[in-house]
C-alpha angles and dihedrals in degrees: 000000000000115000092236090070102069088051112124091019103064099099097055087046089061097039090062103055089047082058097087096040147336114280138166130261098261081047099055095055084048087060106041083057093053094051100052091043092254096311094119117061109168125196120232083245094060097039096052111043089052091056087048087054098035084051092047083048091052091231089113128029116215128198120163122237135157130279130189081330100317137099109234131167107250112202124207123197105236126215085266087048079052099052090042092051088049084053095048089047087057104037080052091053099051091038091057099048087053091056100036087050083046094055114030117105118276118220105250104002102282122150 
């Protein structure tokens, strides 16, 4: 998949898998791999910037804890992060329909 494709629909990527539970950056991108059955592969560069910014945003809380020795930042979607992630579901829904309705193929060839 090429990395320009998510654009536009990472946040709501991350918000979603915050969605059952609080994890750490590296965790996340675990996650987000899982999930898409190792299609998305996300850089560092691309993850952490966007909870900076999704935390800026209020959408998600950080605190930092240990875990397995380490201090790591743990991110937690908030009630806002919630209501977002409800709109992104839905703006996803009605865009892909669009596009799916746009290419599919058309009987007989009409536009």
């Amino acid at each position: 998949m090429r990395p320009d494709a998510i654009r536009g629909h990472l946040d709501g990527l991350i918000l979603s898998v915050l969605e059952a539970g609080p994890r750490h950056g590296y965790a996340i991108i675990e996650a987000l791999q899982l999930r898409s059955g190792g299609v998305l592969d996300l850089p560092t560069g691309t993850v952490y910037p966007a909870l900076r910014r999704l935390e800026r945003a209020a959408l998600l809380s950080g605190a930092w804890s240990v875990v397995g020795g380490r201090k790591r930042r743990t991110y937690t979607l908030t009630r806002a992060g919630r209501h977002a992630l409800a709109g992104q579901r839905t703006e996803w829904t009605e865009f892909s329909s669009v596009v799916d309705a746009v290419l599919r193929p058309v009987a007989g060839g009409q536009a």
